[in-house]
N, C-alpha and C positions, 0 to 999 in steps of 0.2 A: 451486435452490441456486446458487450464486455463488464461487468460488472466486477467490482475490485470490493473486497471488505477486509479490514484490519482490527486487529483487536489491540487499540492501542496503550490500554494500560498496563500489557504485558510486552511493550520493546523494550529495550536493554540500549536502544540508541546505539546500533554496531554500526551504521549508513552502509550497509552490504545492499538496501534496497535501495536508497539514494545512488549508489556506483552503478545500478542494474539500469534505472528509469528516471537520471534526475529530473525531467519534465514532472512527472507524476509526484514527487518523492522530495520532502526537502526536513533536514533537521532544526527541530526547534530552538530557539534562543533562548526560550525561557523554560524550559524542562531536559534540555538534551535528548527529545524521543524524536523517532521518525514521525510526520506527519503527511498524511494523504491530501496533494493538493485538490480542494473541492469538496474534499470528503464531509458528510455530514453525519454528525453521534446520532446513533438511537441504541442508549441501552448500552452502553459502553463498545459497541462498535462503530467503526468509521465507514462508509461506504459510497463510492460515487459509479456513476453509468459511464461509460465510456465507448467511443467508436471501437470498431474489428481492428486501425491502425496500428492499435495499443497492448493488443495481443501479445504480442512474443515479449516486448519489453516489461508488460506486467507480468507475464507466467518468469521471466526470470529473475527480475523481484521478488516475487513469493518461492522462487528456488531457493534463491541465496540467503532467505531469510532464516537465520540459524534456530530461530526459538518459534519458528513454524505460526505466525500470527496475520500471517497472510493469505487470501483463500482468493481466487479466480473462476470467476464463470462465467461462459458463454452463456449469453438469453437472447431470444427472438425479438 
């Protein structure tokens, strides 16, 4: 499993993670920011579980993320 967290009141809405993972990753209508599909707030981060699939396309999401608001972990 794969855990994704964002800290979404710091994007800048560049879609550098959207171009990496648009499955996961889509820009807002109503704010211009990236949003984490699934994701759910606690505490001003966004964060959803995800299958091992999703691995490389998350970690290069949180690559290309220029303002570093992106964190990936592997959990058991």
């Amino acid at each position: 499993m794969v855990r994704i967290i964002q800290q979404r009141g710091k994007c800048i809405g560049c879609n550098a993670c959207v171009e990496a993972d648009a499955f996961r990753w889509r820009i807002s209508r109503h704010d211009g920011k990236c949003t984490l599909v699934h994701g759910v707030e606690k505490k001003g981060f966004f964060g959803v579980v995800v299958g091992d699939e999703e691995l490389e396309s998350s970690l290069a999401a949180a690559h290309n993320c220029p303002v570093n608001i992106i964190k990936v972990q592997k959990v058991s």
